[in-house]
C-alpha positions in Angstrom: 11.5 -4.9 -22.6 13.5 -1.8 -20.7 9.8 0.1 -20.7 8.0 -3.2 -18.4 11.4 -3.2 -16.6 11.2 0.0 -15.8 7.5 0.1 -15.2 7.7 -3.0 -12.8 11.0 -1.5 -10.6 8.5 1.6 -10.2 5.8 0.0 -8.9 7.6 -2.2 -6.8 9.6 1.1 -4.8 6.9 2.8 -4.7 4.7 -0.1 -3.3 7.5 -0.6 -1.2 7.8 2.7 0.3 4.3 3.3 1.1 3.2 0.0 2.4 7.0 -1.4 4.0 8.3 1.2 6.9 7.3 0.9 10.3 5.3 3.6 10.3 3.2 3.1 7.2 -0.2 4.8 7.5 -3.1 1.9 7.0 -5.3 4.2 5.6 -2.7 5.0 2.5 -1.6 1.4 2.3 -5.5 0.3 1.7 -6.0 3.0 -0.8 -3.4 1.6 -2.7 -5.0 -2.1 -2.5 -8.1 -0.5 -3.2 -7.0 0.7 -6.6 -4.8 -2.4 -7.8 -7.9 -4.8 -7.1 -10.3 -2.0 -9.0 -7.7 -2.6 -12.5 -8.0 -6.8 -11.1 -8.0 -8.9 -8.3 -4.8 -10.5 -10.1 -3.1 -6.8 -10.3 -3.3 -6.8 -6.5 -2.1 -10.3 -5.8 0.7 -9.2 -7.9 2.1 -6.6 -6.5 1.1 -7.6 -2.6 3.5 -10.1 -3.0 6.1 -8.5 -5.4 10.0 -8.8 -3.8 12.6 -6.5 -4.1 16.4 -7.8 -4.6 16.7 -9.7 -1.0 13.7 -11.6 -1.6 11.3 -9.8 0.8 7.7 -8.4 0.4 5.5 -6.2 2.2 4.4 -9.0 4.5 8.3 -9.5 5.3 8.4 -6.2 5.5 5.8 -5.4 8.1 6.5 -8.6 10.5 9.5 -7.4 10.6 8.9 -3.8 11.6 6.4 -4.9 13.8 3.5 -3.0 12.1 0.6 -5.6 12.8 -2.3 -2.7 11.6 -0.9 -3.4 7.5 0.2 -7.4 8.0 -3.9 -7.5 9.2 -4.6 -5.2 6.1 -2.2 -7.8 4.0 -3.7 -11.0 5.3 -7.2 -10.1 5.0 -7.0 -10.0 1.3 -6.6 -13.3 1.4 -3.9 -12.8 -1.7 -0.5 -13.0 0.4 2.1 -15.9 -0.1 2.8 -15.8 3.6 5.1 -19.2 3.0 7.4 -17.1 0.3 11.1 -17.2 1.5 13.6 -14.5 1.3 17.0 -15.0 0.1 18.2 -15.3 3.7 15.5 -18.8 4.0 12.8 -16.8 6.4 9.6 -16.3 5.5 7.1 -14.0 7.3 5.8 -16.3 9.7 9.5 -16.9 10.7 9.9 -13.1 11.3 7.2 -13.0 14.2 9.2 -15.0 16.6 11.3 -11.8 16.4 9.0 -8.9 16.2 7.4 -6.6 19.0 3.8 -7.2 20.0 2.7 -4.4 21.7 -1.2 -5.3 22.2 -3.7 -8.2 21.5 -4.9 -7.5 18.6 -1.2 -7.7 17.2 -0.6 -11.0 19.1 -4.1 -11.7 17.2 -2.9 -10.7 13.7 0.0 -12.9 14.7 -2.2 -15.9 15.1 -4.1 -15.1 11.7 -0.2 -15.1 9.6 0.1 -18.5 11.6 -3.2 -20.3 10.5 -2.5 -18.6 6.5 1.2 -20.2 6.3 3.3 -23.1 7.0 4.4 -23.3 10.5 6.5 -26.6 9.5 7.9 -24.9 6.9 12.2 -24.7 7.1 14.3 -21.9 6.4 16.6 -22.6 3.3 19.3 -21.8 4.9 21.0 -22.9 8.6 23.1 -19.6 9.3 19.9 -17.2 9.8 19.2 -19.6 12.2 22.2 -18.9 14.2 21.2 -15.7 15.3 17.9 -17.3 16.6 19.3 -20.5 18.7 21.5 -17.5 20.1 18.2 -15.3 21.2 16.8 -18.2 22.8 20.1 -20.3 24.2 21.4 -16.3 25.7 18.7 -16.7 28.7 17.7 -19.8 31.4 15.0 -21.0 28.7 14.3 -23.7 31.8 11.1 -22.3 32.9 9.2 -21.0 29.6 7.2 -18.6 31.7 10.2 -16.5 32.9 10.4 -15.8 28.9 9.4 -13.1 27.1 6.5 -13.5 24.7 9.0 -12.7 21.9 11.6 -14.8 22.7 9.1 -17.6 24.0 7.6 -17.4 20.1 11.6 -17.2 19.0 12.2 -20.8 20.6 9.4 -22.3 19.4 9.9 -21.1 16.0 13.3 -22.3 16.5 12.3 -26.0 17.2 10.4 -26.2 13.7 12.7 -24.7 11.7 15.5 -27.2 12.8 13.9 -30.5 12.2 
């Protein structure tokens, strides 16, 4: 039992720390997939959605640090839980209403997370939420336009989450 513990912690940091930082190389990231779906297609869906101890996974990861090039690489596996919550009540898709796009193809890879998942889907818990009614309550939110992409996405994700 200890041995597969120990086995499955390794795989997960090291999984983790090639695939989760904001600067995570794509090339590196799809060798890696490469060679978990050459051992099974099941070994891959595995450990693309394996969580560490908050509850987040590579997608969670890579919203979050706003590196579109992997969540595309993720996605187009097919094999990501994009609905999975963390222990804080987001899931991935909630993430992108708070993440950078800095081209179209990100605002793209954006729109492909949003067709995979649950849009209706309700974080678990209300306080995460706190910090997002204040990112889209701090500005005149009168005249969507004058928003931000981001924060424009933020509300909207916003007025899901709370019904």
């Amino acid at each position: 039992m200890f041995e597969s513990r120990a086995a499955y912690t390794t795989v997960l940091q090291e999984w983790l720390r090639v695939s989760c930082h904001k600067a995570a190389d794509t090339a590196v990231v799809e060798a890696y997939m490469s060679t978990f779906a050459a051992v099974s297609p099941q070994l891959l869906e595995f450990v693309i959605n394996m969580a560490d101890g908050n509850g987040n996974t590579a997608l969670h990861y890579t919203v979050s640090h706003s590196n579109f090039p992997v969540v595309k690489l993720l996605l187009e596996t097919g094999l990501c839980n994009a609905d999975k919550q963390n222990k804080a009540g987001y899931t991935a898709i909630m993430l992108t209403a708070l993440a950078a796009f800095h081209s179209d193809t990100d605002l793209q890879t954006v729109l492909q997370l949003l067709r995979t998942g649950d849009v209706n889907a309700k974080a678990s818990q209300v306080r995460p939420l706190l910090s997002m009614v204040w990112y889209c309550t701090s500005a005149d939110n009168s005249n969507p336009r004058d928003l931000h992409r981001e924060r424009a996405l933020a509300c909207f994700f916003l007025q899901f989450s709370l019904r």
